[in-house]
SETOR-73961 format. One line per field, with one value per residue (C-alpha): x, y, z. Coordinates in nm, 3 decimals, m for minus. Last residue first. Example, Ala and Ser with C-alpha at 12.3 -4.5 7.8 and 13.67 -1.06 7.14 Angstrom:
px <- (1.367:1.230)
py <- (m0.106:m0.450)
pz <- (0.714:0.780)
This chain:
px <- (1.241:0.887:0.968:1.247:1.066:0.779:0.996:1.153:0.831:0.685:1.029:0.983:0.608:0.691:0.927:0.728:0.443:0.629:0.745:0.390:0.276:0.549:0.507:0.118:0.266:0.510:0.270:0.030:0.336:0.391:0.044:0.123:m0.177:0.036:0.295:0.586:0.834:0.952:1.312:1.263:0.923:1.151:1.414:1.182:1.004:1.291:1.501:1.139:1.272:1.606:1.593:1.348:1.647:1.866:1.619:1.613:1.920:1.978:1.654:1.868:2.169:1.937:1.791:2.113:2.222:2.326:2.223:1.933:1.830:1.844:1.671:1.358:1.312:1.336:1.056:0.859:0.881:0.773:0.438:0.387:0.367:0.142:m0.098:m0.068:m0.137:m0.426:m0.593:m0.459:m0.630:m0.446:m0.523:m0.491:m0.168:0.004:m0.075:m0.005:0.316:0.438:0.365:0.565:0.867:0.775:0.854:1.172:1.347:1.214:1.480:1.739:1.759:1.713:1.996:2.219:2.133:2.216:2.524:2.662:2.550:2.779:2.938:2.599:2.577:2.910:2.747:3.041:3.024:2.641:2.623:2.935:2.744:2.414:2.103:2.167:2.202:1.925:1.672:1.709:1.622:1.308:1.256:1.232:1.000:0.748:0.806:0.723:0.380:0.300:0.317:0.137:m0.137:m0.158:m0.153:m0.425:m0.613:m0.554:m0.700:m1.046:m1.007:m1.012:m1.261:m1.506:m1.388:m1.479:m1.796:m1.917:m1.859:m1.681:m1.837:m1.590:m1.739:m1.682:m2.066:m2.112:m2.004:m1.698:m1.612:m1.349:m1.152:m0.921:m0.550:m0.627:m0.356:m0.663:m0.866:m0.578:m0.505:m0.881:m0.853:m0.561:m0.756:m1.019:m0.791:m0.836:m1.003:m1.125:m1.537:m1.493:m1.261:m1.500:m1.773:m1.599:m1.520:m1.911:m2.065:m2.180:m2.422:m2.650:m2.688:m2.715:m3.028:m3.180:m3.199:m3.355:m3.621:m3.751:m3.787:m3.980:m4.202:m4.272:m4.317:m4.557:m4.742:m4.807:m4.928:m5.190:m5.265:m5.395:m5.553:m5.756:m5.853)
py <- (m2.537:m2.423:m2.044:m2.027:m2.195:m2.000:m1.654:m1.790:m1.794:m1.488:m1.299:m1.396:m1.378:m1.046:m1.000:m1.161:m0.917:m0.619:m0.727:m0.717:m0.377:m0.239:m0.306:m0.137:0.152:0.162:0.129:0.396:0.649:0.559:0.654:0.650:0.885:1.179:1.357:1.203:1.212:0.929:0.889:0.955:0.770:0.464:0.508:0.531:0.253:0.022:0.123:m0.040:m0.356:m0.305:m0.275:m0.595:m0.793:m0.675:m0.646:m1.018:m1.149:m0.869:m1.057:m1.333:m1.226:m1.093:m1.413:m1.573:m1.758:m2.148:m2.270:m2.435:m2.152:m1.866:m2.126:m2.172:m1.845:m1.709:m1.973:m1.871:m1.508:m1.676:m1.796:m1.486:m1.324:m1.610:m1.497:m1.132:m1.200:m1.405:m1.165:m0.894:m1.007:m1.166:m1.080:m0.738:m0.603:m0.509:m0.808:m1.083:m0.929:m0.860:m1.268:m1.327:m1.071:m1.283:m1.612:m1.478:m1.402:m1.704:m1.911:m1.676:m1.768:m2.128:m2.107:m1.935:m2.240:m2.502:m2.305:m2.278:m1.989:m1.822:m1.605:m1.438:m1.374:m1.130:m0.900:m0.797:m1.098:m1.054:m0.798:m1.031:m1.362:m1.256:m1.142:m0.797:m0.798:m1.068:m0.952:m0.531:m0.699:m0.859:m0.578:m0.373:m0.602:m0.561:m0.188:m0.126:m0.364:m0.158:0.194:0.042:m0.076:0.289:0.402:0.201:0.342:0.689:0.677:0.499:0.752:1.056:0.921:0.888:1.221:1.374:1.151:1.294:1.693:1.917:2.188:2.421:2.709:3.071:3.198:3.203:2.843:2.763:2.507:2.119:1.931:1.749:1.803:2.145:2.297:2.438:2.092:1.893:2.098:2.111:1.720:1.701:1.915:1.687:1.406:1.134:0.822:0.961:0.902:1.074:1.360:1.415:1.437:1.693:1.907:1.942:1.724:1.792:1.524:1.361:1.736:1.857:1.598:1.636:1.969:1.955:1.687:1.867:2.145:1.965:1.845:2.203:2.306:1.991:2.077:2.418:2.327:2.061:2.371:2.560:2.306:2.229:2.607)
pz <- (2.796:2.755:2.827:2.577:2.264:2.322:2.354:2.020:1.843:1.988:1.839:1.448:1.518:1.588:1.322:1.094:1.136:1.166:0.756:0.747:0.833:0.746:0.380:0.395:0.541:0.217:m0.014:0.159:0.145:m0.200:m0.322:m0.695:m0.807:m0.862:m0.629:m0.436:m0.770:m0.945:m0.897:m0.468:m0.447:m0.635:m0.374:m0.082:m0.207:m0.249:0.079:0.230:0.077:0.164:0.496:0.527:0.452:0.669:0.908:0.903:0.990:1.262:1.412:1.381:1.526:1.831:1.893:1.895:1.623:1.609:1.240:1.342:1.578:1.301:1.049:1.242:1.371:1.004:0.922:1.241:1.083:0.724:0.918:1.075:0.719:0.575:0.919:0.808:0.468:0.495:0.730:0.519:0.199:m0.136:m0.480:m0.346:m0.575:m0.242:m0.117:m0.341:m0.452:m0.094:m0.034:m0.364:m0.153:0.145:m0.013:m0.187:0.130:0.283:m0.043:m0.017:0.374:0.272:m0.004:0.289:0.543:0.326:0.237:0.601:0.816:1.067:0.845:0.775:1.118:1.110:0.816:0.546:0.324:0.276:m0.056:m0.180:m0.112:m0.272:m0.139:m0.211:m0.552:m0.686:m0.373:m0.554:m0.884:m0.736:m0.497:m0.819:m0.997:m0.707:m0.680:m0.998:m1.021:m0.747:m0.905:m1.204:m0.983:m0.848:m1.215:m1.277:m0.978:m0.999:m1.383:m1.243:m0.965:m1.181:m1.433:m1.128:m1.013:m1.394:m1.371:m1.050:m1.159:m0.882:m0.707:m0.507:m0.304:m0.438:m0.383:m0.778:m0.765:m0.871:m1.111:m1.101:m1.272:m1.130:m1.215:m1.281:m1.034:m0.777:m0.820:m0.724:m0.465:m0.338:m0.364:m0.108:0.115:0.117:0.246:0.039:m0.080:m0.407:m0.341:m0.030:m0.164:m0.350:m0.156:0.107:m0.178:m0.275:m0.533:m0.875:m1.094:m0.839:m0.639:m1.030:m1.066:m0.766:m0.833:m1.171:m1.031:m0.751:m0.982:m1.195:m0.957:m0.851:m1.198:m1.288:m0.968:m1.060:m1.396:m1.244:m1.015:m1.286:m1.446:m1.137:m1.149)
């Protein structure tokens, strides 16, 4: 008899062990899209075109395999890098055009500034497309980036006053600049496509984010000037 139930143990155990296994091994839609970062309906359309894979369980509900979403995400995230990488170089190229005298000409403020002034607005221009670099890439956290970012708004407050713009000429100052930048990701999500692992929309949230950041500070920085004169 007490072999018997030693037996009956080892098959309950066993059991135990096979289905903790395949609940270690499959997860349910709602896992993935946990472990992927998104919606779960986005991962049942990836599942349904093949682009992850993915079985059916004899009742009809989605299972996926760990190491194929694993594999999914480490493939999601290189490309995401790859995405970024893109737009960096493109604002880059993009800064070299439209931060020139002939892009400029036709804005009013920019007549205002003398060439000191023009190499300094080329000059915070730069800064916050390096501070885009740092960020977007993650070598550089949003606390640090949002307090960088105010710093280049009191930069652009800075220079407007200097050179004898209002508030609102300088503020025109620098949405002209951040106009193209977020023109780059919307042209770039236009050439490449919206779908795949290049998240534009989350590239472009995480643009706004800062470039509201300067202009706030931009703003704050004038209002303190204003109310302690």
């Amino acid at each position: 008899m007490k072999t018997i139930q030693i037996y009956r143990n080892i098959a309950i155990f066993m059991q135990f062990a096979i289905v903790f296994r395949m609940d270690s091994e499959w997860l349910n839609l709602s896992e993935a899209a946990d472990l992927l970062g998104v919606h779960p309906a986005t991962a049942r359309a990836w599942g349904d075109k093949g682009d992850l894979m993915m079985q059916r369980t004899p009742g009809g509900h989605r299972r996926f395999r760990r190491a194929d979403v694993e594999a999914h995400l480490e493939t999601a995230v290189r490309s995401q890098s790859g995405g970024v990488q893109l737009v960096v170089q493109n604002m880059v190229g993009r800064a070299r055009l439209e931060l020139t005298d002939g892009a400029l000409n036709g804005e009013s403020w920019y007549q205002t500034l003398d060439d000191t002034a023009r190499q300094q607005l080329r000059q915070i221009g730069h800064q916050l497309i390096h501070l885009f670099q740092q960020y977007l890439t993650q070598t550089m956290p949003l606390p640090a980036a949002r307090a960088e970012a105010r710093a280049i708004g009191r930069q652009y407050e800075r220079l407007g006053r200097a050179s004898g713009l209002s508030l609102a000429e300088t503020t025109r100052a620098y949405l002209f600049f951040r106009e193209f930048l977020s023109q780059t990701v919307y042209d770039m999500a236009e050439t490449t496509g919206t779908q795949g692992p290049v998240h534009w929309g989350q590239i472009h949230q995480k643009i706004i984010t800062i470039t509201n950041e300067v202009l706030l500070a931009l703003v704050a920085a004038h209002e303190e000037l204003t109310h302690g004169a």
